[in-house]
Jmol script that loads the backbone (N, CA, C; Angstrom):
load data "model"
ATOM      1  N   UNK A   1      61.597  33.344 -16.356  1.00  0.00           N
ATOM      2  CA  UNK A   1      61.205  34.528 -15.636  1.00  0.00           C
ATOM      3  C   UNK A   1      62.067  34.604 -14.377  1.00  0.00           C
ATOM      4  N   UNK A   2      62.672  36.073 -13.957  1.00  0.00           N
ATOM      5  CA  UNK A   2      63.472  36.076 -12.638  1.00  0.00           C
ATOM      6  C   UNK A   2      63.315  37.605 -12.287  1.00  0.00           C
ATOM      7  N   UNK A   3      63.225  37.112 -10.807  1.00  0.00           N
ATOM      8  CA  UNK A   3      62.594  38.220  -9.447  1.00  0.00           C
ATOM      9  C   UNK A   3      63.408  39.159  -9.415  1.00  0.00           C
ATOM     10  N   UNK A   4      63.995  40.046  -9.582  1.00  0.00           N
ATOM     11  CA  UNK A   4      65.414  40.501  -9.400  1.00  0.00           C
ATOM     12  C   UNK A   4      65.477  41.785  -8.708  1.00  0.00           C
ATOM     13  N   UNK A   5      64.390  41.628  -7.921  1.00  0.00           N
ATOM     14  CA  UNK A   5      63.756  42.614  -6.779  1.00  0.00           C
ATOM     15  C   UNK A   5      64.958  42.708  -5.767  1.00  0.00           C
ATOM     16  N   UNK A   6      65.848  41.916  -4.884  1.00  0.00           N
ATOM     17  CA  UNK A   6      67.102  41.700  -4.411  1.00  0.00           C
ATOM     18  C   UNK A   6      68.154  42.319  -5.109  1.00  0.00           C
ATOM     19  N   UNK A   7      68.648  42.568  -6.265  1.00  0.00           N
ATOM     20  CA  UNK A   7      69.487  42.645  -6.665  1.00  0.00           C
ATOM     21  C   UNK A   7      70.763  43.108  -6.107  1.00  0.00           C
ATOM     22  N   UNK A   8      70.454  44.948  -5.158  1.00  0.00           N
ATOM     23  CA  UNK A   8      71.351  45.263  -4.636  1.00  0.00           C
ATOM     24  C   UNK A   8      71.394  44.650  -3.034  1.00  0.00           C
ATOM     25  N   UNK A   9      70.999  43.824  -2.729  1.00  0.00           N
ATOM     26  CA  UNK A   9      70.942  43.538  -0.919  1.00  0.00           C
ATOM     27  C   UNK A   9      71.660  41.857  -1.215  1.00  0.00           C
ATOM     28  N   UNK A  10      73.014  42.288  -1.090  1.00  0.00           N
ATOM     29  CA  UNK A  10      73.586  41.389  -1.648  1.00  0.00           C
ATOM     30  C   UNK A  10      75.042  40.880  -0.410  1.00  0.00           C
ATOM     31  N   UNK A  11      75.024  40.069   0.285  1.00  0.00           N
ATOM     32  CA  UNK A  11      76.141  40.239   1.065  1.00  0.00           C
ATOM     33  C   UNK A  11      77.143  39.419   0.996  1.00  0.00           C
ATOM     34  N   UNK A  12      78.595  39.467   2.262  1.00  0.00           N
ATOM     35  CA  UNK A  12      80.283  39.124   1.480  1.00  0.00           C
ATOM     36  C   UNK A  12      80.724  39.006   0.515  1.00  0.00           C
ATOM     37  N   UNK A  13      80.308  40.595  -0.522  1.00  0.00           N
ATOM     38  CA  UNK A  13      80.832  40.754  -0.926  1.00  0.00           C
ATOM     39  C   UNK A  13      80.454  39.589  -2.673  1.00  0.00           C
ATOM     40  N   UNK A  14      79.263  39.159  -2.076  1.00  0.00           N
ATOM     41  CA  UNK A  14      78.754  38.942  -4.175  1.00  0.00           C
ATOM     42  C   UNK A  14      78.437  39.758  -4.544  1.00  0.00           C
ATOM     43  N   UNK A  15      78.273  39.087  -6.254  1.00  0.00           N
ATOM     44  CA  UNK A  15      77.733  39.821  -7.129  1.00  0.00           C
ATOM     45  C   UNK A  15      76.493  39.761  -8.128  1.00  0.00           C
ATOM     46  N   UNK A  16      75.549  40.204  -7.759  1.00  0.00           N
ATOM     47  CA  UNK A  16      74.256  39.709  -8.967  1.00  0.00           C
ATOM     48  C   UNK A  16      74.654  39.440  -9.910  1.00  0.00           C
ATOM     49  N   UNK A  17      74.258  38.492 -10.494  1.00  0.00           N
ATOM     50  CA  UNK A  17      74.166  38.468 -12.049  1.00  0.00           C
ATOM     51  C   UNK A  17      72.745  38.078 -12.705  1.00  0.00           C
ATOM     52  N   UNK A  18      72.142  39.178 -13.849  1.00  0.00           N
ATOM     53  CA  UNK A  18      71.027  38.231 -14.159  1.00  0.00           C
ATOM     54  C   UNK A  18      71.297  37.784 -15.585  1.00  0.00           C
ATOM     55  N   UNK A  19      70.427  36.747 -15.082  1.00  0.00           N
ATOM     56  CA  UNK A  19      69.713  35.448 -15.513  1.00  0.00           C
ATOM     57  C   UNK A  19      69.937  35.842 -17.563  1.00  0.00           C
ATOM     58  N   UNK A  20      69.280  37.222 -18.005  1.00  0.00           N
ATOM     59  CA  UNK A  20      69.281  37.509 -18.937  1.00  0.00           C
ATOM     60  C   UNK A  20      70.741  38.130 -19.439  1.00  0.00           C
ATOM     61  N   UNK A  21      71.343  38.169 -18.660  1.00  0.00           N
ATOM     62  CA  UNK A  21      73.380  38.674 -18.901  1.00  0.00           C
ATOM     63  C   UNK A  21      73.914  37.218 -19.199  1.00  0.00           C
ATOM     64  N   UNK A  22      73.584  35.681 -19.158  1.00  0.00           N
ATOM     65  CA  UNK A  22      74.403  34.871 -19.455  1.00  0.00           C
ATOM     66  C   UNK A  22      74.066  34.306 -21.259  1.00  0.00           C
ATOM     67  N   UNK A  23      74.710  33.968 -21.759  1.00  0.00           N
ATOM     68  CA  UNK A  23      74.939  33.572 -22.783  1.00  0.00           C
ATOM     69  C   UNK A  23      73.405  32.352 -23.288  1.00  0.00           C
ATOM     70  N   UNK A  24      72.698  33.347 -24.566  1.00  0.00           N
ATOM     71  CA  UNK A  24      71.767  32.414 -24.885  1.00  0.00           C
ATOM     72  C   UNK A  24      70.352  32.725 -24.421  1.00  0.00           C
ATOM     73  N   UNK A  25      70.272  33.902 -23.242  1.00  0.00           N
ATOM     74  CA  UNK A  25      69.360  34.186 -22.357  1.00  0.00           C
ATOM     75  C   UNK A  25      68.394  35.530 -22.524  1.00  0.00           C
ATOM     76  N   UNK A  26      69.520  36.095 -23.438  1.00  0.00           N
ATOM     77  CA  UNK A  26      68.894  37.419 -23.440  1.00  0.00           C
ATOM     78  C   UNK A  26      67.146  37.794 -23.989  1.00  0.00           C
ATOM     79  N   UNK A  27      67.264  36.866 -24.927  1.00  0.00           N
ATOM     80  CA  UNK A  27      65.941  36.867 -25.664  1.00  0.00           C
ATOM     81  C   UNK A  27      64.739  35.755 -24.670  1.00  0.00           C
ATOM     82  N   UNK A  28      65.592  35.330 -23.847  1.00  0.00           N
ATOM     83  CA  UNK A  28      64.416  34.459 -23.594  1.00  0.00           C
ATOM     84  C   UNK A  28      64.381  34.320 -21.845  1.00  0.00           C
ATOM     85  N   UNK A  29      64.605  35.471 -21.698  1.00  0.00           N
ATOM     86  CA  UNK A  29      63.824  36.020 -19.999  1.00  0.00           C
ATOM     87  C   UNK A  29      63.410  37.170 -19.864  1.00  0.00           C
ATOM     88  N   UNK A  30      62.465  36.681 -18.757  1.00  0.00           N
ATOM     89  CA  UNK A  30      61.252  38.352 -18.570  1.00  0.00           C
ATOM     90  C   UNK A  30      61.880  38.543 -17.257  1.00  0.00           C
ATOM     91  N   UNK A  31      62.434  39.592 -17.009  1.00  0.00           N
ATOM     92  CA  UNK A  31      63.517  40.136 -15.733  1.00  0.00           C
ATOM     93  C   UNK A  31      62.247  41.352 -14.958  1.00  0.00           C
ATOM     94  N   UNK A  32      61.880  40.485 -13.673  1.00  0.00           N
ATOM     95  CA  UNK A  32      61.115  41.368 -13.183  1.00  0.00           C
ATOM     96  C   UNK A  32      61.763  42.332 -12.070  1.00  0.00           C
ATOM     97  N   UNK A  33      61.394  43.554 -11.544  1.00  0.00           N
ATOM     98  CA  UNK A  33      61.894  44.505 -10.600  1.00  0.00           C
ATOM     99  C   UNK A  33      60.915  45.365 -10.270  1.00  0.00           C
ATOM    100  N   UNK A  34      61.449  46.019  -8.934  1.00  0.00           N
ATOM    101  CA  UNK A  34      60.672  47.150  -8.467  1.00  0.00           C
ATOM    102  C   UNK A  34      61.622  47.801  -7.776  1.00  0.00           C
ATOM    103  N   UNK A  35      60.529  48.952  -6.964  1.00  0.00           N
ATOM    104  CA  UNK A  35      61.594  49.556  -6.338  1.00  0.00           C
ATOM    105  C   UNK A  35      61.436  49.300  -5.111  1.00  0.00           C
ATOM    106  N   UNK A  36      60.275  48.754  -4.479  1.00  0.00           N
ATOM    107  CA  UNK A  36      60.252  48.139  -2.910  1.00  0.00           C
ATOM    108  C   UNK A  36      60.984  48.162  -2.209  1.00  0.00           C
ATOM    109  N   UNK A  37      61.863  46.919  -2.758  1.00  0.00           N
ATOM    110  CA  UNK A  37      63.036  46.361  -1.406  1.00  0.00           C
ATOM    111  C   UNK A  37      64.150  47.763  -1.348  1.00  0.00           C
ATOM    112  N   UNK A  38      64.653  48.007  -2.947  1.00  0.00           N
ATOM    113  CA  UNK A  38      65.970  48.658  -2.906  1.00  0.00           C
ATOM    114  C   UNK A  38      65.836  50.322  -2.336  1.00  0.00           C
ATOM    115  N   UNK A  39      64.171  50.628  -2.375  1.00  0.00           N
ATOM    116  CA  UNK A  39      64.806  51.530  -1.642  1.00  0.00           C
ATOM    117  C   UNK A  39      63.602  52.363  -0.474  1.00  0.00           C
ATOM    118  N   UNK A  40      63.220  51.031  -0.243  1.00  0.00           N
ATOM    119  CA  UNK A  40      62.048  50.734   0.961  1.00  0.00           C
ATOM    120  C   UNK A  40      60.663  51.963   0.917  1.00  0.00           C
ATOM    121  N   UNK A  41      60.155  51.254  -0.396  1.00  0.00           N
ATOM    122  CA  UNK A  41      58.799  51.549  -0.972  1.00  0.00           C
ATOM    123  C   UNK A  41      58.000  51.002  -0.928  1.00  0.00           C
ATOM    124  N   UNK A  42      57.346  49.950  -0.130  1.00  0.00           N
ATOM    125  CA  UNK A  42      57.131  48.369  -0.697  1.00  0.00           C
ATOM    126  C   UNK A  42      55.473  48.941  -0.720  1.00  0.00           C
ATOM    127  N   UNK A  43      54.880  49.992  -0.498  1.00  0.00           N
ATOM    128  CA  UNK A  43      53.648  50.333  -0.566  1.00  0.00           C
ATOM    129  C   UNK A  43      53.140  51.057  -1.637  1.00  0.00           C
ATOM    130  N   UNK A  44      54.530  51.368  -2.557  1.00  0.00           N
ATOM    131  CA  UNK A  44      54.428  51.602  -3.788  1.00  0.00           C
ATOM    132  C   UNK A  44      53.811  51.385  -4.779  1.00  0.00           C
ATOM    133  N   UNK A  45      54.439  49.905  -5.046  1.00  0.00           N
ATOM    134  CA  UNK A  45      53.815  49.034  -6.169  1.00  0.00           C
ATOM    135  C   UNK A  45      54.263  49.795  -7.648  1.00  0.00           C
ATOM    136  N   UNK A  46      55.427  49.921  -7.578  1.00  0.00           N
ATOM    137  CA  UNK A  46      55.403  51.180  -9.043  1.00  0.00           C
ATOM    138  C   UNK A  46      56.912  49.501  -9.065  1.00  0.00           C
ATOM    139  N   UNK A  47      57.057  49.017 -10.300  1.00  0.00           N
ATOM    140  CA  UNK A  47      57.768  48.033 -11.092  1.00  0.00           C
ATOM    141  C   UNK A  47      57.933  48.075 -12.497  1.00  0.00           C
ATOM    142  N   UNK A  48      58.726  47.234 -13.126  1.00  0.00           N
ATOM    143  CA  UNK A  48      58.699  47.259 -14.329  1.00  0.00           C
ATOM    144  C   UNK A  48      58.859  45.058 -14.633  1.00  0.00           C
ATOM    145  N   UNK A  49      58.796  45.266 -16.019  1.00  0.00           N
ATOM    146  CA  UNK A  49      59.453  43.805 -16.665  1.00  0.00           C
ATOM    147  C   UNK A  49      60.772  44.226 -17.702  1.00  0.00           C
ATOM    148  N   UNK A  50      61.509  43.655 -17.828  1.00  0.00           N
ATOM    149  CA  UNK A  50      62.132  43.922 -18.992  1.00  0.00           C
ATOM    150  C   UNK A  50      62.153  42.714 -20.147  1.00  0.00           C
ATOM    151  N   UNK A  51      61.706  42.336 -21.277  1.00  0.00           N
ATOM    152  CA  UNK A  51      62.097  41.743 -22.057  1.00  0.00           C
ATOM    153  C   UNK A  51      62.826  41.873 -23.444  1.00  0.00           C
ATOM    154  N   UNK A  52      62.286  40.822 -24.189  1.00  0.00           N
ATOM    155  CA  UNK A  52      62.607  40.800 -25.704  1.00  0.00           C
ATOM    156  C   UNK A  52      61.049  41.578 -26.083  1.00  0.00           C
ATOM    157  N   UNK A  53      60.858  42.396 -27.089  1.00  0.00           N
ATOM    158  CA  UNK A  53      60.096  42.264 -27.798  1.00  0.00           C
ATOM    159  C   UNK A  53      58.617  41.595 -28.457  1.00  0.00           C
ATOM    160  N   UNK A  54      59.417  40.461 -28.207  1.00  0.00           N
ATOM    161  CA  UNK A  54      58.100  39.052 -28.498  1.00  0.00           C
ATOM    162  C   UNK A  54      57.619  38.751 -27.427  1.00  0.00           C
ATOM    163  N   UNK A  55      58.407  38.835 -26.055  1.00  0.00           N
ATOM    164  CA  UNK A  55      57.979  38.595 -24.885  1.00  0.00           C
ATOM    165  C   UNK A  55      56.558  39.575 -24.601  1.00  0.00           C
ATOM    166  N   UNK A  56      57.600  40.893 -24.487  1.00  0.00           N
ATOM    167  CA  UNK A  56      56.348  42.150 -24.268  1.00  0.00           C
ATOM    168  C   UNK A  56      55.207  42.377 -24.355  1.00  0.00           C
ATOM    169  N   UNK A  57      55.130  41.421 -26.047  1.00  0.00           N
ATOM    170  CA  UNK A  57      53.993  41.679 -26.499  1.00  0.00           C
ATOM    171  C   UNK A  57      52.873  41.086 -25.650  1.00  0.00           C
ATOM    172  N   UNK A  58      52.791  39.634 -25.219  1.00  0.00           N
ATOM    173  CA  UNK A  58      51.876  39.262 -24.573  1.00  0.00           C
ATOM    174  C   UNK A  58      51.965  39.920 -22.921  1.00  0.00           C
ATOM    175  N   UNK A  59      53.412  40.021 -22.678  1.00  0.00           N
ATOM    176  CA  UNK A  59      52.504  41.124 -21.222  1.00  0.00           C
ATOM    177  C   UNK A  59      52.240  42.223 -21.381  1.00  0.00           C
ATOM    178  N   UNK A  60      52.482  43.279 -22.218  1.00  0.00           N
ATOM    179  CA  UNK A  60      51.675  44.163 -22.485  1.00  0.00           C
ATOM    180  C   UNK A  60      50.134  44.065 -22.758  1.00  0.00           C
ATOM    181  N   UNK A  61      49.657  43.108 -22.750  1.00  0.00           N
ATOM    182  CA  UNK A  61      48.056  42.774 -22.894  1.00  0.00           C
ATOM    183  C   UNK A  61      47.538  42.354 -21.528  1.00  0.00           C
ATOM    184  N   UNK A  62      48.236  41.229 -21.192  1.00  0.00           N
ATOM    185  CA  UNK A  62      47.382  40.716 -19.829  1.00  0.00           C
ATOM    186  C   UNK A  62      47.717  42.065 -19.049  1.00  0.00           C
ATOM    187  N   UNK A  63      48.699  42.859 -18.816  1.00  0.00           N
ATOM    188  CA  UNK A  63      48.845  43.961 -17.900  1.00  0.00           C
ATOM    189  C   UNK A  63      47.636  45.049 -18.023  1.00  0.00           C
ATOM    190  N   UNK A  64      47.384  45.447 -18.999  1.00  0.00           N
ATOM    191  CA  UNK A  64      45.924  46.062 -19.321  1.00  0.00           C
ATOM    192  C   UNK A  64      45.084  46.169 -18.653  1.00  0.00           C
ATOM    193  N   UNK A  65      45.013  44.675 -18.501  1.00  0.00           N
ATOM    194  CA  UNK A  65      43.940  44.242 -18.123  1.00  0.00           C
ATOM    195  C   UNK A  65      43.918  43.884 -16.206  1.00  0.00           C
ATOM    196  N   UNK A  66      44.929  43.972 -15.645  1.00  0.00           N
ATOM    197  CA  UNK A  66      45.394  43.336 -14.465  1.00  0.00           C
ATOM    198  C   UNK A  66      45.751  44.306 -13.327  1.00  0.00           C
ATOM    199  N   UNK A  67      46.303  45.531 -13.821  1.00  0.00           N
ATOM    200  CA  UNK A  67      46.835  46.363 -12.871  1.00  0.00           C
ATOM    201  C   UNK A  67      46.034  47.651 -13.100  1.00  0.00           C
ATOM    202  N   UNK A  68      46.285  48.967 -12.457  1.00  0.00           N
ATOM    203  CA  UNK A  68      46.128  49.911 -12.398  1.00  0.00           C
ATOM    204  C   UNK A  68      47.566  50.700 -12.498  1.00  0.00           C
ATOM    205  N   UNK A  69      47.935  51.885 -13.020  1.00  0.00           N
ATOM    206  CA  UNK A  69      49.111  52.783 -13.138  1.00  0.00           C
ATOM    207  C   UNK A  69      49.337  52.740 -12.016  1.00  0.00           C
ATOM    208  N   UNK A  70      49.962  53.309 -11.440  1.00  0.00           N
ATOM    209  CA  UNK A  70      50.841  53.733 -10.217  1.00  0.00           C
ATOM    210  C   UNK A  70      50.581  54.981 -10.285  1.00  0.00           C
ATOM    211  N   UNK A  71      50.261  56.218  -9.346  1.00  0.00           N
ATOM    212  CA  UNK A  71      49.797  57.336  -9.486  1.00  0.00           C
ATOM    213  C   UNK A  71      51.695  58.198 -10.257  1.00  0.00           C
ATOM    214  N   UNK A  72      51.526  59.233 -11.064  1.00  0.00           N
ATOM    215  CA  UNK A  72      52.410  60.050 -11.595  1.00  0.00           C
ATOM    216  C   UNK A  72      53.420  60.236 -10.436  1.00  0.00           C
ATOM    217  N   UNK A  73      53.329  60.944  -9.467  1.00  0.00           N
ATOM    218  CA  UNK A  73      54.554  61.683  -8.778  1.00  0.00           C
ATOM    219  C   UNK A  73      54.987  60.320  -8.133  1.00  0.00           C
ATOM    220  N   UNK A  74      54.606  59.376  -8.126  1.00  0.00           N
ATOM    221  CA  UNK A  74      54.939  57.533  -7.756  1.00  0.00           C
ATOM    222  C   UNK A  74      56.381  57.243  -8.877  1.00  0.00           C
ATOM    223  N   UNK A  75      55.568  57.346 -10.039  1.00  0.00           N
ATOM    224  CA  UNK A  75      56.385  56.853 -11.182  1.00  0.00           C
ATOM    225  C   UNK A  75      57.722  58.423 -11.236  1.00  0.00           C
ATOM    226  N   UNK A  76      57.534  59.395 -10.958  1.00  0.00           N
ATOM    227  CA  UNK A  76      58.705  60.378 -11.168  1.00  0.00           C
ATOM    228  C   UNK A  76      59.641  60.048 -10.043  1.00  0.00           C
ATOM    229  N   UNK A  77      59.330  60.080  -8.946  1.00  0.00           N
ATOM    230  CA  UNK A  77      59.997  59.825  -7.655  1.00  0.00           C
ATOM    231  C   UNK A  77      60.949  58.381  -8.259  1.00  0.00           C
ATOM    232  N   UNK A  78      60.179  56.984  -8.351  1.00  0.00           N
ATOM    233  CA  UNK A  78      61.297  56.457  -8.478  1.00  0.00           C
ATOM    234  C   UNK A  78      62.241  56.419  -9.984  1.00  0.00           C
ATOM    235  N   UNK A  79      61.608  57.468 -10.639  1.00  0.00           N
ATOM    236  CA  UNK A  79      62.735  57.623 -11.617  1.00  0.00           C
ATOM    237  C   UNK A  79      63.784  58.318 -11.175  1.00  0.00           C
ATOM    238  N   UNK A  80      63.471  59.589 -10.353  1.00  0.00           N
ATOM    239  CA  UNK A  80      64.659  59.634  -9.591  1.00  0.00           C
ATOM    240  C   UNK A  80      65.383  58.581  -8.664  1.00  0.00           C
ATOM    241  N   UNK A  81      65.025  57.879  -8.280  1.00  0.00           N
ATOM    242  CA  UNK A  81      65.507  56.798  -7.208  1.00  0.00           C
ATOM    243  C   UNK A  81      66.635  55.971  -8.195  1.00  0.00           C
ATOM    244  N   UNK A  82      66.141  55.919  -9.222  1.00  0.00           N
ATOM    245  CA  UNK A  82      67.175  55.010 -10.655  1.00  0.00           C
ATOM    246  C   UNK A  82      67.890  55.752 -10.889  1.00  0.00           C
ATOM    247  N   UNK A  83      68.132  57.116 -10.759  1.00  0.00           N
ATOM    248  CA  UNK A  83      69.523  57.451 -10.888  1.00  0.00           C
ATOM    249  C   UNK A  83      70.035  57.950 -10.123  1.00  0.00           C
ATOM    250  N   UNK A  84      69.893  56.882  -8.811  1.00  0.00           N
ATOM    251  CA  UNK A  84      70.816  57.329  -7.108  1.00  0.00           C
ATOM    252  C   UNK A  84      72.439  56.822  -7.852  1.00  0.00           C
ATOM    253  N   UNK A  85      73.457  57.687  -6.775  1.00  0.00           N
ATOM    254  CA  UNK A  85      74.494  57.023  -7.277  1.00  0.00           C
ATOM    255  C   UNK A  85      75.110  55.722  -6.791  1.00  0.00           C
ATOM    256  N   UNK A  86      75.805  54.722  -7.187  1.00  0.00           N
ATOM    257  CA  UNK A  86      76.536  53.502  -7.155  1.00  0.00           C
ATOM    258  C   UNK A  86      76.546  53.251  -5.442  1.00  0.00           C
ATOM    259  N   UNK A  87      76.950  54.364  -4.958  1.00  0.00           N
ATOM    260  CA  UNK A  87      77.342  54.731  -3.739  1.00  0.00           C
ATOM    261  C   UNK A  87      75.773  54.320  -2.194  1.00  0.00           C
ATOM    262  N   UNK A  88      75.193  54.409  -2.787  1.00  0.00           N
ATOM    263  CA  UNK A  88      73.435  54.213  -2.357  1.00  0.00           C
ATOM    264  C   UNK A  88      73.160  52.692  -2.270  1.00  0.00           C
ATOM    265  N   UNK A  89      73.627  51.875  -3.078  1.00  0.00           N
ATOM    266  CA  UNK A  89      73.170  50.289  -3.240  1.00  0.00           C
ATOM    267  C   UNK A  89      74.156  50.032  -2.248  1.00  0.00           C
ATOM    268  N   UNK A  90      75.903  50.571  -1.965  1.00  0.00           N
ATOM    269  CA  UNK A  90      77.035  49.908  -1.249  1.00  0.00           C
ATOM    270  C   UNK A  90      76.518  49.947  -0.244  1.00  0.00           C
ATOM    271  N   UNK A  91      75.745  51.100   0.215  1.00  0.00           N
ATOM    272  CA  UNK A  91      75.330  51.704   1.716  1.00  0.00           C
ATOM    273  C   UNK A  91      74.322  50.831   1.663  1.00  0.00           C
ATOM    274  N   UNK A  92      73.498  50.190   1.243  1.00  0.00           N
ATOM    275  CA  UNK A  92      72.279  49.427   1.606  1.00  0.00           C
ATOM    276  C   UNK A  92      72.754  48.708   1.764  1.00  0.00           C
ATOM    277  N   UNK A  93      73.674  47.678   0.584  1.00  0.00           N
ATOM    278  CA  UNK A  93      74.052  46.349   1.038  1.00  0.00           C
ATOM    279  C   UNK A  93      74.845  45.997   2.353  1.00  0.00           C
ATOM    280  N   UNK A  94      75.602  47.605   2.901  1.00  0.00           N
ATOM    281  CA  UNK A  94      76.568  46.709   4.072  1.00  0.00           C
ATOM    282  C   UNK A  94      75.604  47.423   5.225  1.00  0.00           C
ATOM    283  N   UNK A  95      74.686  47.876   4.802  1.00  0.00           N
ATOM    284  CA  UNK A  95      73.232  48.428   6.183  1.00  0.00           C
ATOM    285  C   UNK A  95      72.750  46.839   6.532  1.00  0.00           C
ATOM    286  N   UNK A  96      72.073  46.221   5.280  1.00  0.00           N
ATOM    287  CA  UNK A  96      71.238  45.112   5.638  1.00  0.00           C
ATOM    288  C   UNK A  96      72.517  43.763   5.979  1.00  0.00           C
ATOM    289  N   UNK A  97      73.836  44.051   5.997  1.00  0.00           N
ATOM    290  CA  UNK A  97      74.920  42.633   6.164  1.00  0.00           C
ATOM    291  C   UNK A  97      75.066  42.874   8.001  1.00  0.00           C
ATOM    292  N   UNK A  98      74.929  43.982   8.119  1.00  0.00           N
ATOM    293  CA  UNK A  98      74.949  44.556   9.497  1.00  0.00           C
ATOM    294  C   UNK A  98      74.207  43.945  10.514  1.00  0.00           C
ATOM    295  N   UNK A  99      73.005  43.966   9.832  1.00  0.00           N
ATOM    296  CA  UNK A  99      71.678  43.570  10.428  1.00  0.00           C
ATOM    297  C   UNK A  99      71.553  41.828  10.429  1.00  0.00           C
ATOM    298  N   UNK A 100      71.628  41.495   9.378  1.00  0.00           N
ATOM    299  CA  UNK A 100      72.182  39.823   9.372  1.00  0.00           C
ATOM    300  C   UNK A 100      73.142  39.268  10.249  1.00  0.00           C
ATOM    301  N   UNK A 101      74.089  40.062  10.223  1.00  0.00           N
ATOM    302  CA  UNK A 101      75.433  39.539  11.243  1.00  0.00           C
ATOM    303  C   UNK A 101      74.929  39.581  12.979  1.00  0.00           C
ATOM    304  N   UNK A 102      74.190  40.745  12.804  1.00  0.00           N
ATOM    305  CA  UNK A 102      73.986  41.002  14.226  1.00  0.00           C
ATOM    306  C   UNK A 102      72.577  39.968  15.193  1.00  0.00           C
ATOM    307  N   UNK A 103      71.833  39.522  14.364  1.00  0.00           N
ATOM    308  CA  UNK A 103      70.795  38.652  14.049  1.00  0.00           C
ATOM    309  C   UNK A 103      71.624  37.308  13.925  1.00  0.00           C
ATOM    310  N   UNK A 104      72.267  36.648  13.270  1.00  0.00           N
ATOM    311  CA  UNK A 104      73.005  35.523  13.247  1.00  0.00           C
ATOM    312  C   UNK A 104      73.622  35.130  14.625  1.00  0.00           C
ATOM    313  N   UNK A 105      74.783  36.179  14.876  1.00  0.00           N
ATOM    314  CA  UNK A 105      75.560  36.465  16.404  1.00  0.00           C
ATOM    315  C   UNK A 105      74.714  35.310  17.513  1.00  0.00           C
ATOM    316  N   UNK A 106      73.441  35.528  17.504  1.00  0.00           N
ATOM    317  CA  UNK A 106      72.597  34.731  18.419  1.00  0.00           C
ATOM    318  C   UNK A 106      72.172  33.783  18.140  1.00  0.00           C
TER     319      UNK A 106
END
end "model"
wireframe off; spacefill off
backbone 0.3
color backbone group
């Protein structure tokens, strides 16, 4: 299982990689996310999992049972937010390297 809530707040210039992109992995990680951090929702609570299939199946059950939906114009909003352009994550990542550097400095 991996958090991958960080993904774009990424600084000098790395690069995410997940966990389920390396060789051998694909079937056998549950890749969690939201939209919180990336695009400062964190009162949201609107996320997803991504797996395999076989995975799904058992969180699709305990989830049932565990959460509540996220109200509708919650879930449309950050579907728009998923298709900000490329250009939106660069601007976050060198917003929050800004803020680190300037915080470090001392």
């Amino acid at each position: 299982m991996t958090d991958e809530i960080y993904e774009h707040i990424l600084y000098d210039g790395t690069n995410h990689i997940s966990l389920a992109s390396l060789p051998g992995m694909r079937d056998r990680t549950i890749t969690i996310n939201s939209i919180s951090k990336t695009y400062s929702l964190t009162g949201w609570r609107v996320g997803w999992a991504i797996a395999s299939p076989a995975l799904t199946s058992s969180i699709r059950k305990v989830h049932d049972f565990l959460t509540v939906g996220a109200p509708h114009p919650l879930q449309e909003a950050a579907a728009a937010a998923l298709r900000m352009d490329h250009l939106y994550y660069q601007g976050l990542a060198e917003d929050y390297q800004k803020r680190r550097d300037f915080l470090a400095a001392f």
